[in-house]
Kinemage of the C-alpha trace (Angstrom):
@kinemage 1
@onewidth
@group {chain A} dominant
@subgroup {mainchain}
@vectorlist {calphas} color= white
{ca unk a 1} P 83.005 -37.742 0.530
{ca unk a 2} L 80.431 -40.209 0.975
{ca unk a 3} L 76.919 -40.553 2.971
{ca unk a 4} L 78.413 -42.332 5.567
{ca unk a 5} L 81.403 -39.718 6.447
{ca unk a 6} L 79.159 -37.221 6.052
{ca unk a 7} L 76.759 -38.346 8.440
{ca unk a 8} L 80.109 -38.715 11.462
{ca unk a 9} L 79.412 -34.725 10.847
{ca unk a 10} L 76.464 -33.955 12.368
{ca unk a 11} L 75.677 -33.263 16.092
{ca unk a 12} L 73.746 -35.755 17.264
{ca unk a 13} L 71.081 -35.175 20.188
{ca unk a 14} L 71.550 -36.442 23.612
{ca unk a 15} L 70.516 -39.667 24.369
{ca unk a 16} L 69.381 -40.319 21.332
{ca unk a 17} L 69.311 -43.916 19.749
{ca unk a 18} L 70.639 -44.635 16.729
{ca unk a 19} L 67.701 -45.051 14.912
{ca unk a 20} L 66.952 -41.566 15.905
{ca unk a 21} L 70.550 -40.443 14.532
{ca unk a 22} L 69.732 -42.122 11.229
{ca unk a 23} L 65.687 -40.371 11.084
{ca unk a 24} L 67.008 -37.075 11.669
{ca unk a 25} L 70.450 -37.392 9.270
{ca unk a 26} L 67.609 -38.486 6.434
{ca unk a 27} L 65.087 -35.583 7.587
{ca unk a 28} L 68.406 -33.384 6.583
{ca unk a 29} L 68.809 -34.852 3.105
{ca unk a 30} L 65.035 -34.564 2.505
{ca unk a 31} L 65.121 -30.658 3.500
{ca unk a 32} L 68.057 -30.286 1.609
{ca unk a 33} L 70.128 -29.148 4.342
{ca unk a 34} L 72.919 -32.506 4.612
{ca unk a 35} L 75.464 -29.865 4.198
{ca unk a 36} L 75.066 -27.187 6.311
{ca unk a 37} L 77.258 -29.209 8.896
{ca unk a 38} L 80.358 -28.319 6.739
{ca unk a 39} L 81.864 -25.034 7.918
{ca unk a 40} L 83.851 -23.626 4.733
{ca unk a 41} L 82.111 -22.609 1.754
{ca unk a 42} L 82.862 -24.021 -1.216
{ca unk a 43} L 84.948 -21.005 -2.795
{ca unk a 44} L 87.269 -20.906 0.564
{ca unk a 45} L 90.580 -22.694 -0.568
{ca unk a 46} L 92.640 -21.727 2.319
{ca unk a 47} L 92.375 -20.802 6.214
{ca unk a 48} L 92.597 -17.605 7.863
{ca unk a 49} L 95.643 -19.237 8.648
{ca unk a 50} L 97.185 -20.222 5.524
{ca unk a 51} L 95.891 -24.231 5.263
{ca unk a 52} L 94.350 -25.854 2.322
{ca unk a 53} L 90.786 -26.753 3.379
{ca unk a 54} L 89.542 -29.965 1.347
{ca unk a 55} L 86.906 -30.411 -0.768
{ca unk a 56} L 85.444 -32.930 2.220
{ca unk a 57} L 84.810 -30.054 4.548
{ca unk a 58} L 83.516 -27.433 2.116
{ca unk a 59} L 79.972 -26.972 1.334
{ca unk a 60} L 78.660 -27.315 -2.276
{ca unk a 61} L 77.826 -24.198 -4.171
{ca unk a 62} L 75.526 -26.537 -6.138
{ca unk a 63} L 72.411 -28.534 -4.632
{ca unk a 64} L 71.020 -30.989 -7.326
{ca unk a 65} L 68.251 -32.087 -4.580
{ca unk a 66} L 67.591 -34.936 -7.033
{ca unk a 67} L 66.413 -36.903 -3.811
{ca unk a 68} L 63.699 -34.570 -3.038
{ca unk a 69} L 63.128 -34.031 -6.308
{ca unk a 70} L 61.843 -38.097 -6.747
{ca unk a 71} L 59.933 -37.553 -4.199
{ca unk a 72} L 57.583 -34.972 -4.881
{ca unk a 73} L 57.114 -36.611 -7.760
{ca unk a 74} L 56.248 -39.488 -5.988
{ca unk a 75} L 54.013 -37.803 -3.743
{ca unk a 76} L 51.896 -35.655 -6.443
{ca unk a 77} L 51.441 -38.688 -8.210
{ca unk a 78} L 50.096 -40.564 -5.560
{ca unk a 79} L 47.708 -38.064 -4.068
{ca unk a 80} L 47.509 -35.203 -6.594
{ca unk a 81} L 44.327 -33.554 -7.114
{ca unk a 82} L 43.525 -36.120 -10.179
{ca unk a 83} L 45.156 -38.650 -8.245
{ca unk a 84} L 42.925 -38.950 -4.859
{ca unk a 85} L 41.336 -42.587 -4.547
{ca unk a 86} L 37.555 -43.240 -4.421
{ca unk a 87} L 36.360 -45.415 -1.430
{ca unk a 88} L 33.922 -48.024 -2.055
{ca unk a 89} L 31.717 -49.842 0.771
{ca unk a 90} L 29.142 -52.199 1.573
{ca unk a 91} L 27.354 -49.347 3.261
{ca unk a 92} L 26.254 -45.938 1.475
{ca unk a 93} L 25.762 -44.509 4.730
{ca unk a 94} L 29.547 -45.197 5.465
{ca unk a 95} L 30.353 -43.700 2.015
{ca unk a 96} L 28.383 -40.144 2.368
{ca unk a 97} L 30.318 -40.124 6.177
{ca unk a 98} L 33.598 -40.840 5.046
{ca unk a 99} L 33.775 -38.349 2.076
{ca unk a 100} L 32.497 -35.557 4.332
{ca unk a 101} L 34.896 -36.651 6.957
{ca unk a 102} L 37.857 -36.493 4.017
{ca unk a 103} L 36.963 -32.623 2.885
{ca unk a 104} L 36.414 -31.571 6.520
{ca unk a 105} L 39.735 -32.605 7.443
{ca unk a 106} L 41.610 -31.831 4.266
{ca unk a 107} L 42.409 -35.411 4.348
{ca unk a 108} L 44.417 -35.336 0.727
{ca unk a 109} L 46.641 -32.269 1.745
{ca unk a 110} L 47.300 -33.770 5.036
{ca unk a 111} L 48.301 -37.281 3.137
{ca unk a 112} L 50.745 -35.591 0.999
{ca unk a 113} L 52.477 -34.430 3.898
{ca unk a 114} L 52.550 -37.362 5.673
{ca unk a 115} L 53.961 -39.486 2.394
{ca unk a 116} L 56.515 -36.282 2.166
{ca unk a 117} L 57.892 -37.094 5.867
{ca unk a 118} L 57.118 -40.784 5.716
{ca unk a 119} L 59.983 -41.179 2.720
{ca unk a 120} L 62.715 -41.635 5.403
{ca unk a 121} L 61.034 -44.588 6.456
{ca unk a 122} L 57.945 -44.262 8.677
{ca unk a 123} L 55.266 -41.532 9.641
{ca unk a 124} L 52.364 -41.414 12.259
{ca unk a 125} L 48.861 -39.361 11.913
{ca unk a 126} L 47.374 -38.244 15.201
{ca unk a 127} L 43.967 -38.939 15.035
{ca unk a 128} L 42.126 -36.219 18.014
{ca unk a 129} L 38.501 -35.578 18.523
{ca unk a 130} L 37.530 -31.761 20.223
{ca unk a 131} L 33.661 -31.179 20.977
{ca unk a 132} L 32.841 -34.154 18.202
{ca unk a 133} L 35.422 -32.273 15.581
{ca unk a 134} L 37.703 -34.600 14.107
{ca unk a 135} L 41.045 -33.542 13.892
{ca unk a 136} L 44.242 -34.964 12.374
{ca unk a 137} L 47.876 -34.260 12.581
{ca unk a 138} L 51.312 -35.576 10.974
{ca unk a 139} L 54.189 -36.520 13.543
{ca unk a 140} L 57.426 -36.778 12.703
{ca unk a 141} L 58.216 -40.652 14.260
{ca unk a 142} L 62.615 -39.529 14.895
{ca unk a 143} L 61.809 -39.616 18.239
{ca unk a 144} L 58.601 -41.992 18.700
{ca unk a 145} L 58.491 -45.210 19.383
{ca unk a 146} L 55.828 -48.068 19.045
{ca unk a 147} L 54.888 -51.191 20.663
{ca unk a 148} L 52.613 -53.544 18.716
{ca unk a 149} L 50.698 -56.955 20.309
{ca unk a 150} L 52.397 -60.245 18.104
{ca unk a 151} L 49.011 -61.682 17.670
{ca unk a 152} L 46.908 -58.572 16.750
{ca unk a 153} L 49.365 -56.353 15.310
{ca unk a 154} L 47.324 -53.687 16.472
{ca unk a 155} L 49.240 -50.599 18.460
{ca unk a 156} L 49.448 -51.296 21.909
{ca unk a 157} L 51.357 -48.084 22.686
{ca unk a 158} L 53.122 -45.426 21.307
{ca unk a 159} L 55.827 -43.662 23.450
{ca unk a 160} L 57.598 -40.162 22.607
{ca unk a 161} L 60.720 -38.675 24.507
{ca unk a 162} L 63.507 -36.388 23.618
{ca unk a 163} L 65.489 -34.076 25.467
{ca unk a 164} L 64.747 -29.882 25.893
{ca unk a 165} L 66.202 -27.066 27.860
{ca unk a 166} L 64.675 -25.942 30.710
{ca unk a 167} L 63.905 -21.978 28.788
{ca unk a 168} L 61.987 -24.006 26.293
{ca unk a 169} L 60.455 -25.625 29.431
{ca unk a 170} L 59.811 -22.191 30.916
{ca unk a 171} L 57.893 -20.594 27.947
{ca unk a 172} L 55.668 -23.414 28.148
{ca unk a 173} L 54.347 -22.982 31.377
{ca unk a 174} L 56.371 -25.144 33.587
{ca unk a 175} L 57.504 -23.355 36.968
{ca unk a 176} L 61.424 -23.718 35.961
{ca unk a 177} L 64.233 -22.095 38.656
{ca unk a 178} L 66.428 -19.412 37.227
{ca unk a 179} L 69.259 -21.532 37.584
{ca unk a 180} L 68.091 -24.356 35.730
{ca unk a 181} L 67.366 -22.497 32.449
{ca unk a 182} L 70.343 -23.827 30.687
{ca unk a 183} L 69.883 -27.083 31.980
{ca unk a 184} L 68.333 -30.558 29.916
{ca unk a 185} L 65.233 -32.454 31.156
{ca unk a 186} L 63.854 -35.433 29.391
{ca unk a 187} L 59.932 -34.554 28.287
{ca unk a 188} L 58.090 -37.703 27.464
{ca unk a 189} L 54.171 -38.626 26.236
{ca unk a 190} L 52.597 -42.175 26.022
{ca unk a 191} L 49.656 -43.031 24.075
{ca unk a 192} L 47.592 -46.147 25.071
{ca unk a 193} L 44.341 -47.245 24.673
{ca unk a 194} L 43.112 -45.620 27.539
{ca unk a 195} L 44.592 -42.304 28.065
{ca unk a 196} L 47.604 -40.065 26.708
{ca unk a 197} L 49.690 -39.640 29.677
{ca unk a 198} L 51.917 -36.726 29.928
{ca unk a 199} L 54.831 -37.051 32.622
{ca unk a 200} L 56.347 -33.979 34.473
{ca unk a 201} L 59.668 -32.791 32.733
{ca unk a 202} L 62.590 -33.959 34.991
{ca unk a 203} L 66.710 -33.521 35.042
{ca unk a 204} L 68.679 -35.645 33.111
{ca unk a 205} L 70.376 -38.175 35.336
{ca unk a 206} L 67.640 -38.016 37.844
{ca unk a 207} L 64.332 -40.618 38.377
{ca unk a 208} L 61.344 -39.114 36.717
{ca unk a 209} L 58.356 -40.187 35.202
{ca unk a 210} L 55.578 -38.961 37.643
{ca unk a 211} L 51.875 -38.003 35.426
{ca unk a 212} L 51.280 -34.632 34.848
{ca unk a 213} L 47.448 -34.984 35.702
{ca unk a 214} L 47.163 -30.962 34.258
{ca unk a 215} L 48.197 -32.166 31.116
{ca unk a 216} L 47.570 -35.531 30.632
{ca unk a 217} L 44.018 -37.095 29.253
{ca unk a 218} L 42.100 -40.154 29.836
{ca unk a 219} L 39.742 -40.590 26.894
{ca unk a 220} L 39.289 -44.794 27.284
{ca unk a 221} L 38.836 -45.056 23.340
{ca unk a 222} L 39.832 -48.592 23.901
{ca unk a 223} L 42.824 -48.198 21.364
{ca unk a 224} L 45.785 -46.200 20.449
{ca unk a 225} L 44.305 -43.094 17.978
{ca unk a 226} L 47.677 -43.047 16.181
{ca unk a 227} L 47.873 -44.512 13.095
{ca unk a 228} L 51.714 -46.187 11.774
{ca unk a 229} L 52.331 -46.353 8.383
{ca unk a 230} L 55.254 -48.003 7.117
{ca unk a 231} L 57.007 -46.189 3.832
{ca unk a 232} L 57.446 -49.413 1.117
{ca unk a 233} L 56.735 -51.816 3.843
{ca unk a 234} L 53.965 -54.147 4.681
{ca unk a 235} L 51.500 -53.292 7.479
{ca unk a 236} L 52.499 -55.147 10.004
{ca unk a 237} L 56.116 -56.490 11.931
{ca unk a 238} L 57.966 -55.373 14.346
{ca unk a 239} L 60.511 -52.864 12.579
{ca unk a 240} L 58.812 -49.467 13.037
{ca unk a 241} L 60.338 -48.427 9.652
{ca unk a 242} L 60.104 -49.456 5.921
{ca unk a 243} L 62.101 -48.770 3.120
{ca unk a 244} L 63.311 -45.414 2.865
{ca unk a 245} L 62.559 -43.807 -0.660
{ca unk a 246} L 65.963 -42.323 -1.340
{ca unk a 247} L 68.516 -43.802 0.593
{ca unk a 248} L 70.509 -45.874 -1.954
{ca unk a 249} L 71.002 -43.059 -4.084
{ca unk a 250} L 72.332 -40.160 -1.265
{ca unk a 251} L 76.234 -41.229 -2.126
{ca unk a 252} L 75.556 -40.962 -6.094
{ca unk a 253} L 73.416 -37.591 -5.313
{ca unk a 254} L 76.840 -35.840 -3.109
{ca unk a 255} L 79.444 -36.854 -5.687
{ca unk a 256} L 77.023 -34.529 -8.110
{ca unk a 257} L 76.667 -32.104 -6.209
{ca unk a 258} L 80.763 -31.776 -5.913
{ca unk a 259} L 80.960 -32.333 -9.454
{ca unk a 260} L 78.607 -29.327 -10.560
{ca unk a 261} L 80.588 -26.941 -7.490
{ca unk a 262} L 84.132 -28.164 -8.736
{ca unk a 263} L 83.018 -27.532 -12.423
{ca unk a 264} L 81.536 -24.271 -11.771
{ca unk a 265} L 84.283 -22.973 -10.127
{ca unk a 266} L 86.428 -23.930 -12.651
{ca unk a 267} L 83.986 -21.668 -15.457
{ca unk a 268} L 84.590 -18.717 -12.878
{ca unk a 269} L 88.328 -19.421 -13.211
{ca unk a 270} L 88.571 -19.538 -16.824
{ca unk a 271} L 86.474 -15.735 -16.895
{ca unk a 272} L 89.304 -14.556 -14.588
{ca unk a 273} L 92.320 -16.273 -14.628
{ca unk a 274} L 95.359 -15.571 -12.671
{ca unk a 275} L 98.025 -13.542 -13.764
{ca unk a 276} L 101.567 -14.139 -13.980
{ca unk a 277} L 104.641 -11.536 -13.831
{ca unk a 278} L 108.349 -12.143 -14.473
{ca unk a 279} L 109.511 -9.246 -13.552
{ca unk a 280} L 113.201 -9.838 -14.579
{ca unk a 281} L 115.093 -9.577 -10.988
{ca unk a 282} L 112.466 -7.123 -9.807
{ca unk a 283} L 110.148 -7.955 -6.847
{ca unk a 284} L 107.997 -5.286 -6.760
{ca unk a 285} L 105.965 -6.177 -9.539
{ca unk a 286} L 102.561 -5.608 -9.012
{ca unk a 287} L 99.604 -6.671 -11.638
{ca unk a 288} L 96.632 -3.821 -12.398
{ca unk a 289} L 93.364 -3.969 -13.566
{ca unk a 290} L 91.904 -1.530 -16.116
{ca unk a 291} L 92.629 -0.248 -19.258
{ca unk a 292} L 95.351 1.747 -21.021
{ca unk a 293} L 95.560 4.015 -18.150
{ca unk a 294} L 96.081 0.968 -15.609
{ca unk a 295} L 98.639 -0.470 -17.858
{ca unk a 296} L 101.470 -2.526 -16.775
{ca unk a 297} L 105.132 -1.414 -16.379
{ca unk a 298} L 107.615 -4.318 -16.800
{ca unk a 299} L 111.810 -4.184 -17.472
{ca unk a 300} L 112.862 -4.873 -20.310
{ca unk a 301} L 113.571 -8.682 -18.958
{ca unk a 302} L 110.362 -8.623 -18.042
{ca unk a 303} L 107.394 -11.097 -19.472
{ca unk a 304} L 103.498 -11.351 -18.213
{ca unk a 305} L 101.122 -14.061 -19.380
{ca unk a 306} L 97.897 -15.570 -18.291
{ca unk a 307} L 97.101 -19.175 -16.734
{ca unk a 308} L 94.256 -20.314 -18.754
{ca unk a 309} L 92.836 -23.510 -18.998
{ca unk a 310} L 91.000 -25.862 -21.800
{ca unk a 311} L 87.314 -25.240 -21.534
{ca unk a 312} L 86.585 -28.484 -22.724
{ca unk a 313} L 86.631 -29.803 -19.314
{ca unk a 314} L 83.537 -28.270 -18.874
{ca unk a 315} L 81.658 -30.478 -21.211
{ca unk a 316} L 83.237 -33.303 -20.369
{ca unk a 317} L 81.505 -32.506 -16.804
{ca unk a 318} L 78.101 -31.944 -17.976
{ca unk a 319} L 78.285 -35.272 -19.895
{ca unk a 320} L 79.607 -36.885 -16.579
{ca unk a 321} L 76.586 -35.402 -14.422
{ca unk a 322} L 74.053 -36.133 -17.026
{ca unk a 323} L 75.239 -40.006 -16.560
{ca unk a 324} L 74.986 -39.556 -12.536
{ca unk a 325} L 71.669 -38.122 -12.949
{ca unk a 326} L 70.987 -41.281 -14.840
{ca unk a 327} L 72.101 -43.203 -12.252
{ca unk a 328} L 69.815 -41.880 -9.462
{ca unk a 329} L 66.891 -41.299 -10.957
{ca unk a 330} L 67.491 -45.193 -12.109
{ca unk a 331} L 68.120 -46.190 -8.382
{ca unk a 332} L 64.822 -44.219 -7.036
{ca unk a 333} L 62.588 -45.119 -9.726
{ca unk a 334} L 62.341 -41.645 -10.503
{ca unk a 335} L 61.021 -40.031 -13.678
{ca unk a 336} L 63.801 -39.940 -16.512
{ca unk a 337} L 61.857 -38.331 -19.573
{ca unk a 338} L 62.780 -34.300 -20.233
{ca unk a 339} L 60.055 -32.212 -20.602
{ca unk a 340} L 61.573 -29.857 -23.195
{ca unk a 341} L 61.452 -33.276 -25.512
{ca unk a 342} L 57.744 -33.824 -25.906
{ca unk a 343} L 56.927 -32.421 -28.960
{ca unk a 344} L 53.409 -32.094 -28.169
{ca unk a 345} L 50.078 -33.445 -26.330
{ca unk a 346} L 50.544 -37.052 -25.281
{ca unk a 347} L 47.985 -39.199 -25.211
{ca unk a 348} L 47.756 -40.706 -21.329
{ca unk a 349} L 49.232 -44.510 -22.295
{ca unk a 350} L 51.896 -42.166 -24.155
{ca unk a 351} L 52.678 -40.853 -20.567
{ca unk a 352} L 52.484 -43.739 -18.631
{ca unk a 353} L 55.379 -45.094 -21.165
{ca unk a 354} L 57.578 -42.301 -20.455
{ca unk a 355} L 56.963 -42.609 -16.742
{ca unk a 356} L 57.203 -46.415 -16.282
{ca unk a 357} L 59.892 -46.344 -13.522
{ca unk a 358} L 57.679 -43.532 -11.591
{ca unk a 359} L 54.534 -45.530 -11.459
{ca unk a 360} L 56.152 -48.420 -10.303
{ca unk a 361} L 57.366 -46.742 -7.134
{ca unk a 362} L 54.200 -45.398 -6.354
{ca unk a 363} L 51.976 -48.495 -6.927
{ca unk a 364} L 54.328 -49.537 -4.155
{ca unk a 365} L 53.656 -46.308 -2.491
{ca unk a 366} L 49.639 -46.709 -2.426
{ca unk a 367} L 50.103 -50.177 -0.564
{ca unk a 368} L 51.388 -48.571 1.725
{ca unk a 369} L 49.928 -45.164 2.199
{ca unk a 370} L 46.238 -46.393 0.852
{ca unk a 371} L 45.402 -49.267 2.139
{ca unk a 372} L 48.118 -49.130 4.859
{ca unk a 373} L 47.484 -45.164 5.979
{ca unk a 374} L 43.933 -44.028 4.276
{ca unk a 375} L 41.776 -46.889 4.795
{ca unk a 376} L 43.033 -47.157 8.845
{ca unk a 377} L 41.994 -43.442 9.066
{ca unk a 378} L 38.908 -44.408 7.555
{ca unk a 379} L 38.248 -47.067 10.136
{ca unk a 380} L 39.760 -45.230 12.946
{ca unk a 381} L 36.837 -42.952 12.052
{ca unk a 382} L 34.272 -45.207 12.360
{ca unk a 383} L 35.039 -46.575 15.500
{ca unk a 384} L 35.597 -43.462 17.061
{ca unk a 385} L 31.680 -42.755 15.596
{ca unk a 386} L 31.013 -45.912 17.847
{ca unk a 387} L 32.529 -45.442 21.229
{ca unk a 388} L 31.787 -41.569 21.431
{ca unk a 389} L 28.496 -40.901 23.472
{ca unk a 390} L 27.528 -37.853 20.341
{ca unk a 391} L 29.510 -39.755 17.848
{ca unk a 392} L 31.487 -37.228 15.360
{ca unk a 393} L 30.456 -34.136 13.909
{ca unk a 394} L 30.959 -34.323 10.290
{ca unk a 395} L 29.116 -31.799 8.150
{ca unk a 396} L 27.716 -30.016 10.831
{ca unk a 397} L 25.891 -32.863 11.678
{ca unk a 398} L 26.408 -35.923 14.767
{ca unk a 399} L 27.650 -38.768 13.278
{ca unk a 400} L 27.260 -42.067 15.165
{ca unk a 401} L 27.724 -45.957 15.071
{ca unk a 402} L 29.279 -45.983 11.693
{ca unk a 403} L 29.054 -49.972 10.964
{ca unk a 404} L 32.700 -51.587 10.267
{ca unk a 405} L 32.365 -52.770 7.064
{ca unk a 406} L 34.072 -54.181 4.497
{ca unk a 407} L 36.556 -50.576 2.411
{ca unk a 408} L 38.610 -50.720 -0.680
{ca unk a 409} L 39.936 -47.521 -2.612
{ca unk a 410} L 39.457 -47.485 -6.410
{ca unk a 411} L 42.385 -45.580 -8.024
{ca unk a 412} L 42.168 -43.467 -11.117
{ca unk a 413} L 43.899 -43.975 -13.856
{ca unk a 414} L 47.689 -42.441 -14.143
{ca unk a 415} L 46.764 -39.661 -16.441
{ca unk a 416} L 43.992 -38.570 -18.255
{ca unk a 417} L 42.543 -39.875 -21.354
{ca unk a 418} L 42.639 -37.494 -23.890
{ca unk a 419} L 39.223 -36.621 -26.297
{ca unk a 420} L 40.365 -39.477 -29.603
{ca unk a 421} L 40.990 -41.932 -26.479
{ca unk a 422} L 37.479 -41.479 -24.908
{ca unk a 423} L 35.642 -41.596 -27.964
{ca unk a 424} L 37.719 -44.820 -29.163
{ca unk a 425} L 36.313 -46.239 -25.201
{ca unk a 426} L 33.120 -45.007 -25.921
{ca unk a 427} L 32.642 -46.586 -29.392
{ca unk a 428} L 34.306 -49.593 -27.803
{ca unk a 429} L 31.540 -49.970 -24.813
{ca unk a 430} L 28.743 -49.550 -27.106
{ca unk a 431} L 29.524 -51.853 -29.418
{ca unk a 432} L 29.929 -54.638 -25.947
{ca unk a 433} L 26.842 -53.936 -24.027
{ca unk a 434} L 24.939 -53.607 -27.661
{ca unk a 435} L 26.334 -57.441 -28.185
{ca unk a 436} L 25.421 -58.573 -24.453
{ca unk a 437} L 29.602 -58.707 -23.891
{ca unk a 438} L 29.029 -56.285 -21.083
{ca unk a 439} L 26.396 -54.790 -18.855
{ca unk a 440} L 25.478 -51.338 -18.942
{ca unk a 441} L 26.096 -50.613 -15.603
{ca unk a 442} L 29.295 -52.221 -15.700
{ca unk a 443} L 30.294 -49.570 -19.064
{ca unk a 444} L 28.834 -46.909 -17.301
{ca unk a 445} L 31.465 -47.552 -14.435
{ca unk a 446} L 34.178 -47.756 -16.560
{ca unk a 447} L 33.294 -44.373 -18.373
{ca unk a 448} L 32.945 -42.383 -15.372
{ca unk a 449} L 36.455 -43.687 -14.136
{ca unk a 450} L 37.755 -43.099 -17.682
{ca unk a 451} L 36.690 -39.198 -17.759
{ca unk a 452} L 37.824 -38.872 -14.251
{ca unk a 453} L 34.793 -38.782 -12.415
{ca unk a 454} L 34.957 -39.772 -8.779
{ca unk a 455} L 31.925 -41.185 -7.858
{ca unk a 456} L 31.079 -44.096 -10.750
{ca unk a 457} L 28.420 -44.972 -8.464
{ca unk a 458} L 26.331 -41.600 -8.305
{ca unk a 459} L 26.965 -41.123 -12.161
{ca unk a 460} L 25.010 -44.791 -12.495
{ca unk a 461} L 21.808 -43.211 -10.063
{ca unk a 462} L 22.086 -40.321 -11.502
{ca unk a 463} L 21.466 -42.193 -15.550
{ca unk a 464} L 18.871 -44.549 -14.033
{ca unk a 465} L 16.907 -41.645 -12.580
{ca unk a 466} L 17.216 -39.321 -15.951
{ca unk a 467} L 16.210 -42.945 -17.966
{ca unk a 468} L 13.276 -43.217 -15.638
{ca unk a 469} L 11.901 -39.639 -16.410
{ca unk a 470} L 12.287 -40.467 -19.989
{ca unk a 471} L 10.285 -43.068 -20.023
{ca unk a 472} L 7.821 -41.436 -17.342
């Protein structure tokens, strides 16, 4: 079985599009629940009434996951705790605001999410603003849909709509009749630049549409507070979606999964395999299980053996997997080195050489979830600093007209230098700003970046000021 037959399985929604269908078969894959759809386990060979089930509509008693697997890789690497880009500005007052916005918010947990659920293709971040609190919020884009202006590319609206019962309807506060518990409305919300309009639930098949005024807000921001990010796509265009992270390899990813099921069932076989009575004209002939006292009682015609198999199969499957695993983590870009072969501390170019493919997926990966997801945030904030009467509250302090300026992230390095590969950079600066090669700012910088510090700039005021008191 195959991606594609085993997507005809699933239920799909009503009225959804297909581009829905394909977001939500993905989602499945990425929670690691593409199989559930089958109805037999894997160790039911026949039917309560006597048919062979196949292997097609049997669920695998092994789950490689190899897809999610690449991507939490991905992810971590991207915005791990070593891993979270600095922000550098024109303005230092933008700076200060913009890291106090980013802890406030939990801005790197909420960016791992949001690369997590952006793999099948795309992700929004709801940007909201309570009382002058910034808030932010990941949504799922299966059933969202945006509209961008050709000559801006900026968001001109973002529509969402999807079918619920009317009891789901009815624990939210709408004034639903008894009869119409089990029935479907359509629910829809559109963000503009001016308001986020929520429209009163109505029947499927029926005209709807009409603002709910209780529920709907006009803030008059002046643009959409949703920010789109593409997954391994460029920032603007008018497919919604990118590239989804593990798509090509889903088909290589099932046949392993069968292969590990099939091959451990055949191990359980091989413990316990069946027994076989010739009972010499006799029918009755029934097999025990025990010891001596459970022994078995055959004719003299009679004969008992066991079916047993070659257990070299089973090696000959491992060797088999080992190749598909090959295959997809080839396919994804995902990391191929095995941790139980690294004989000891690696020095950080060491690692970067054993995770070559890795890296390359998620430099493509900060394109788009950097400069294509972080640095709109970051911007989002500041105009929403602008056009708010109080501004925002970050800190515990109003924050307001935040100037647009000119924002670029400076990444860290991979992995960290080790102590022999920060003294060799050390010995290395010194002798080039000693030799008027390079500045001592400039070596400063690239020490602080080095070591893993943050903020090169505040390490550089921070010498100047102790130099200072020296010579003071």
């Amino acid at each position: 079985m195959d991606w594609l037959s085993l997507q005809q399985r699933y239920a799909v929604p009503a009225g959804a599009s297909a581009r829905t269908a394909r977001l939500l078969a993905l989602k499945r894959v990425l929670d690691g629940t593409q199989y559930d759809a089958l109805p037999h386990p894997f160790s039911m060979e026949k039917s309560g009434a006597g048919e062979y089930i196949p292997l097609s509509s049997r669920r695998p008693s092994v789950r490689t996951n190899l897809c999610r697997t690449v991507v939490d890789e991905s992810v971590s690497l991207l915005f791990g705790d070593t891993h979270w880009p600095g922000l550098v500005t024109d303005d230092a007052r933008v700076t200060h605001a913009m890291s106090t916005f980013a802890s406030q918010t939990r801005l790197a947990s909420l960016l791992m999410e949001a690369a997590r659920l952006g793999s099948v293709g795309s992700v929004a971040i709801l940007f909201e603003v309570s009382a002058g609190v910034p808030k932010l919020s990941v949504l799922e884009t299966a059933y969202l849909t945006p509209f961008w202006d050709d000559a801006t590319g900026e968001l001109l609206r973002v529509e969402e709509r999807f079918l619920v019962r009317g009891r789901d309807l009815a624990t939210q506060g709408y004034p639903i009749a008894g009869e119409l518990l089990g029935a479907q409305f359509w629910w829809q919300r559109v963000w503009t630049p001016v308001d986020c309009a929520v429209s009163v639930p109505w029947l499927v098949g029926m005209d709807g549409g009409v603002r709910d005024e209780s529920r709907s807000v006009r803030h008059g921001l002046g643009f959409v507070p949703i920010v789109w990010t593409r997954n391994l796509g460029g920032p603007c265009g008018r497919d919604p979606e990118g590239e989804c992270t593990f798509e090509r390899a889903i088909d290589t990813v099932i046949e392993a999964d069968y292969l590990l099921s099939q091959a451990g069932r055949g191990l359980k076989y091989g413990s316990d395999p069946t027994l076989v009575l010739k009972t010499g004209g006799f029918s009755d002939g029934v097999a025990h299980q025990g010891g001596a006292a459970s022994a078995l009682t055959l004719p003299p015609e009679g004969d008992a053996k066991l079916l047993e198999i070659n257990g070299n199969a089973a090696g000959a499957v491992l060797d088999h997997y080992r190749e598909l695993r090959l295959v997809v983590l080839e396919q994804l870009h995902g990391n191929r080195a095995h941790g139980d072969r690294v004989g000891g501390a690696q020095s950080g170019k060491a690692m970067e050489m054993m995770c070559q493919p890795l890296i390359w997926l998620v430099d493509r990966l900060r394109h788009s979830y950097g400069e294509g997801a972080l640095l709109s945030i970051y911007r989002m904030a500041c105009r929403f600093s602008c056009v708010l009467e109080s501004g925002l509250r970050l800190g515990g302090e109003l924050v307001k007209d935040l100037p647009y300026c000119r924002m670029s992230l400076r990444w860290p390095a991979w992995f960290p230098s080790t102590d022999p590969e920060l003294l060799s950079l050390v010995q290395g600066l010194v002798v080039a700003v000693s030799n008027g090669i390079l500045s001592r700012e400039t070596a400063v910088r690239m020490f602080a970046m080095a070591s893993g510090n943050s903020d090169p700039n505040t390490e550089w005021k921070m010498l100047e000021q102790w130099c200072a008191s020296e010579q003071a």
